[in-house]
C-alpha positions as CSV (number, residue, x, y, z in Angstrom):
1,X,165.9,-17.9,7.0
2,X,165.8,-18.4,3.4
3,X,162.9,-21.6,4.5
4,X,161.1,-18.9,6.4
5,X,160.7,-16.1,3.7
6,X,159.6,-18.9,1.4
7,X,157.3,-20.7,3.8
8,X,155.8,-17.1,4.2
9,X,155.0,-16.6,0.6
10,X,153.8,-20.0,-0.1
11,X,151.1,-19.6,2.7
12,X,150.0,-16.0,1.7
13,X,149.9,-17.7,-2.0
14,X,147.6,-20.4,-0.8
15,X,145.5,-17.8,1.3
16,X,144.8,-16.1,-1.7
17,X,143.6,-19.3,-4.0
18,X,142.0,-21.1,-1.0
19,X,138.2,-20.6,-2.7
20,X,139.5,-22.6,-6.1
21,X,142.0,-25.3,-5.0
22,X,142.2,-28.8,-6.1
23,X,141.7,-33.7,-6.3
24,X,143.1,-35.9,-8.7
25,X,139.8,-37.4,-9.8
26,X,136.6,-38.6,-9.4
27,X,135.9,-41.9,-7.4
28,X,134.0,-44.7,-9.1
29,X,133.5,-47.0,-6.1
30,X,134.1,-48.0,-2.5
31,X,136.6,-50.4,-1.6
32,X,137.0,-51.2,2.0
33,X,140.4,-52.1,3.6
34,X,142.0,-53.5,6.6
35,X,142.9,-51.6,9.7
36,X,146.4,-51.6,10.5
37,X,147.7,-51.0,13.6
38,X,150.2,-48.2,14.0
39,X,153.6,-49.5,15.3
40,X,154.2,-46.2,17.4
41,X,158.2,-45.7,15.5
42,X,158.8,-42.2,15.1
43,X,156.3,-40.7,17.7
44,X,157.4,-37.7,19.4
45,X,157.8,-37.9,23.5
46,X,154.4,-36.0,24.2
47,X,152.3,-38.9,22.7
48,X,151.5,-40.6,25.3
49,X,148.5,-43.0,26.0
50,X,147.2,-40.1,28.0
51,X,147.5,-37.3,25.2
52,X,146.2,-39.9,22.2
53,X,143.4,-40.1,23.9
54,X,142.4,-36.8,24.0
55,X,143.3,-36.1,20.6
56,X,141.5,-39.2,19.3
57,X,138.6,-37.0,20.0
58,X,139.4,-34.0,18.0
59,X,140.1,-36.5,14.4
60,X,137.5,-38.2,14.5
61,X,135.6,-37.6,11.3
62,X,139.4,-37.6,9.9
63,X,140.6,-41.1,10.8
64,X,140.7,-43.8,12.8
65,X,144.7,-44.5,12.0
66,X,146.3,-43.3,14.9
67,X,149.7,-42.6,13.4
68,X,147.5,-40.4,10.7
69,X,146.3,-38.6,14.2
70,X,149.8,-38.2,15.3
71,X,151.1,-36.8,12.0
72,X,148.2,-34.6,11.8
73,X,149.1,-33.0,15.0
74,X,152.3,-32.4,14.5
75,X,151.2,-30.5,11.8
76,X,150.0,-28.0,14.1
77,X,152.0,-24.2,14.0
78,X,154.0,-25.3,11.2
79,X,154.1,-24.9,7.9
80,X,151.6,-27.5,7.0
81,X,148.8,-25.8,9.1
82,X,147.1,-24.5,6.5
83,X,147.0,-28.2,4.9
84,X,145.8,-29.5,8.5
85,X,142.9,-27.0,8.4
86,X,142.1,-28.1,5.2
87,X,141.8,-31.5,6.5
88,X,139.7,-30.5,9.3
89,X,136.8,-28.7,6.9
90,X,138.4,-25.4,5.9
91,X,138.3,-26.8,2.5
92,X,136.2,-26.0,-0.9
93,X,133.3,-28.8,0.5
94,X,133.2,-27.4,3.8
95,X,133.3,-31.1,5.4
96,X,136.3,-32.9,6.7
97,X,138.7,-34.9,4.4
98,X,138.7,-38.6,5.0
99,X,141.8,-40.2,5.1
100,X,142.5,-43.8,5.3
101,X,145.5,-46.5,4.1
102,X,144.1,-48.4,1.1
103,X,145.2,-50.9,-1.8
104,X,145.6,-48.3,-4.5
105,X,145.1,-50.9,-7.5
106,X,141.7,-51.2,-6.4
107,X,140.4,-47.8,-7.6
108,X,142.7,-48.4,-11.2
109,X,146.1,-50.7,-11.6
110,X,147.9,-47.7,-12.7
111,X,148.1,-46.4,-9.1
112,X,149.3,-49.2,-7.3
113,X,152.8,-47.8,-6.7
114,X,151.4,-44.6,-5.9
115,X,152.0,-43.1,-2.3
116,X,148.6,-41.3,-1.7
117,X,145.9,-40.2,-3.9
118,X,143.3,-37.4,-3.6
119,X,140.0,-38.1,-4.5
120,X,136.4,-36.9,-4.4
121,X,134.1,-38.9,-4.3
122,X,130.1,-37.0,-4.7
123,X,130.8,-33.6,-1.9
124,X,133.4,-35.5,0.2
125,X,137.3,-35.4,0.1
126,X,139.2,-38.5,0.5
127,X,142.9,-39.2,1.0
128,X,143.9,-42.3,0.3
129,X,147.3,-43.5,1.6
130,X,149.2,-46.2,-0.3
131,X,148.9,-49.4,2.8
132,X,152.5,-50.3,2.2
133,X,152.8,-46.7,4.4
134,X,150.9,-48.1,6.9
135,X,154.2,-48.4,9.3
136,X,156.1,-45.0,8.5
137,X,156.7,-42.2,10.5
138,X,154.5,-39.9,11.7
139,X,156.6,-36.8,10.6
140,X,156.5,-38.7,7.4
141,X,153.1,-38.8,6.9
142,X,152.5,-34.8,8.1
143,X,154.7,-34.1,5.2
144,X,152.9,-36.1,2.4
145,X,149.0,-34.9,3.8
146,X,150.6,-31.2,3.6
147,X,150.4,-32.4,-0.5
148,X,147.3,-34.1,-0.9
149,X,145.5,-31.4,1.3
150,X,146.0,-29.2,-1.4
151,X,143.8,-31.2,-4.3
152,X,140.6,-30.6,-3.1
153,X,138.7,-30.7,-7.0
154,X,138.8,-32.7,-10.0
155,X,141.3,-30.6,-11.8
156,X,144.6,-31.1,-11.7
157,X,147.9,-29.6,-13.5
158,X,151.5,-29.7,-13.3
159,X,151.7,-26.2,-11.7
160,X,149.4,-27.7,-9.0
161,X,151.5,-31.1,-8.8
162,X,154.5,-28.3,-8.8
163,X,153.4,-26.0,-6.2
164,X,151.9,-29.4,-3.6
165,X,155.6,-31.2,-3.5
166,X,156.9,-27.9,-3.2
167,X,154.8,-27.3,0.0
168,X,155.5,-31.0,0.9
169,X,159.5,-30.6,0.5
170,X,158.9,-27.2,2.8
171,X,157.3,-29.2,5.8
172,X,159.8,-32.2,5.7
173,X,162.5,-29.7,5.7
174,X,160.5,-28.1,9.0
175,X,160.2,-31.6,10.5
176,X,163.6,-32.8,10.1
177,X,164.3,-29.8,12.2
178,X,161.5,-29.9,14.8
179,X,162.3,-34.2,15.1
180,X,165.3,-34.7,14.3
181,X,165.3,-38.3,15.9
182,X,162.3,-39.2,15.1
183,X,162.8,-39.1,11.5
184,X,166.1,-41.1,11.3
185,X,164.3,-44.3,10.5
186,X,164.4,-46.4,7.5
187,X,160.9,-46.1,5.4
188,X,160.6,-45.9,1.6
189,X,158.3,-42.6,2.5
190,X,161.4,-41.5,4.2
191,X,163.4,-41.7,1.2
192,X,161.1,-39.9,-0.8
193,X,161.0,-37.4,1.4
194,X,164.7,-36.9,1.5
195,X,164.5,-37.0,-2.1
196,X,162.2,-33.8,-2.3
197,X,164.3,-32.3,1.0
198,X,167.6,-33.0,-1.5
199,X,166.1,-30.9,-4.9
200,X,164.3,-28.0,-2.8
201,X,167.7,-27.4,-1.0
202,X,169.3,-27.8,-4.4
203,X,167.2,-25.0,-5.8
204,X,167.9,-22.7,-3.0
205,X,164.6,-23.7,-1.5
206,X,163.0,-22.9,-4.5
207,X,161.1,-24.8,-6.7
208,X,163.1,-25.0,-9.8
209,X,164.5,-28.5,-9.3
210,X,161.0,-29.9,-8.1
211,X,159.1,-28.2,-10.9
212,X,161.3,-30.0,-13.2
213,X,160.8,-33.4,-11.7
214,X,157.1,-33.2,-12.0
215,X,157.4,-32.2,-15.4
216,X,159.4,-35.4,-16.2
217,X,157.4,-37.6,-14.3
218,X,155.5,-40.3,-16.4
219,X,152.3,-40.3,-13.9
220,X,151.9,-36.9,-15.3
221,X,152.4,-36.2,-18.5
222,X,148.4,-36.2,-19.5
223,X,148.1,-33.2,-17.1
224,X,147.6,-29.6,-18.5
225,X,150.2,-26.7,-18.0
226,X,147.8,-25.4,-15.5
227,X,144.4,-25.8,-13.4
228,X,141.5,-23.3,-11.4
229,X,144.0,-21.6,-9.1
230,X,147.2,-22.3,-9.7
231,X,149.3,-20.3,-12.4
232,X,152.0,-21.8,-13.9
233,X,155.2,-21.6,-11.4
């Protein structure tokens, strides 16, 4: 209950700031990178051969990852749906975010151990996904794209960084419940997940133990109190 009143205000908060949300920064260049080949652990029955194929279809001008394609699907009717619009081209470019596994030194060494990065690059959204993720869970994935959805300019703050693993920690919590089986596999994006699951519990689904994890983080200290759309939380 307490999950549902706060995924309820979260979405009519992001309703109302959807025309001045926010990337992390500005790309410089285009690295390309290899295509892995999703290992199919953690897909839910309904993905079959059949029903990939058909969905394929609707990504597209998303991805060509197909565990990215399963995660975004299961972000459908769930908390992350605004996120997977967003994705799609509900967005403040109007065009559909790119998202692709990548070697995250190449853009700058300092975000190597990164797990994604949003990025804009000219008009166009990117999502890049750290390629050691390559392998993890679909549910996994949904759950970290519900975050980087959310950057979608070149301003950043820590009540946007706040408010994104908030939302992030909200649809892990949701897929733990939907997939329960799925999501008992052993991925370092699984632990951070459970990590964020762990301090939005704590803070009675709240953001008070996550705000105060992003405001210790080291990756973030440069970042202003604040950015377009997001009030400090």
């Amino acid at each position: 209950m307490r999950l549902r009143k706060f995924t309820c205000l979260l979405l009519t908060m992001l309703l109302v700031i959807f025309y001045s949300t926010p990337v992390v920064c500005y790309a410089k260049k285009d690295e390309s990178t290899p295509n892995f080949t999703a290992s199919r652990i953690g897909y839910p029955k309904k993905f079959t051969d059949e029903y990939l194929q058909i969905i394929k279809k609707e990504y597209r001008k998303v991805t060509k990852e197909e565990n990215v394609i399963v995660a975004l699907d299961m972000m459908k009717d769930t908390n992350a749906d605004f996120s997977r619009s967003a994705i799609l081209g509900y967005n403040l470019t109007n065009k559909p975010v790119k998202i692709q596994f990548k070697d995250l030194s190449t853009i700058n060494e300092q975000y190597a151990a990164f797990d994604a990065l949003g990025w804009k690059k000219g008009s166009r959204l990117y999502i890049y996904i750290n390629n050691c993720h390559y392998d993890a869970p679909p549910a996994a994935l949904a759950a970290l794209l519900s975050h980087e959805a959310l950057h979608q300019d070149e301003y950043n703050s820590l009540a946007e960084e706040t408010y994104a693993w908030t939302m992030e920690a909200a649809v892990w919590c949701e897929m733990c419940e939907l997939y329960p089986n799925e999501i008992k596999i052993s991925h370092p994006l699984v632990t951070r997940e459970n990590t964020l699951k762990k301090l939005f519990i704590k803070g009675r689904y709240s953001n008070k133990y996550i705000k105060k994890s992003v405001h210790s983080n080291a990756g973030y200290q440069d970042l202003p109190q604040t950015s377009p759309g997001f009030e400090d939380l």
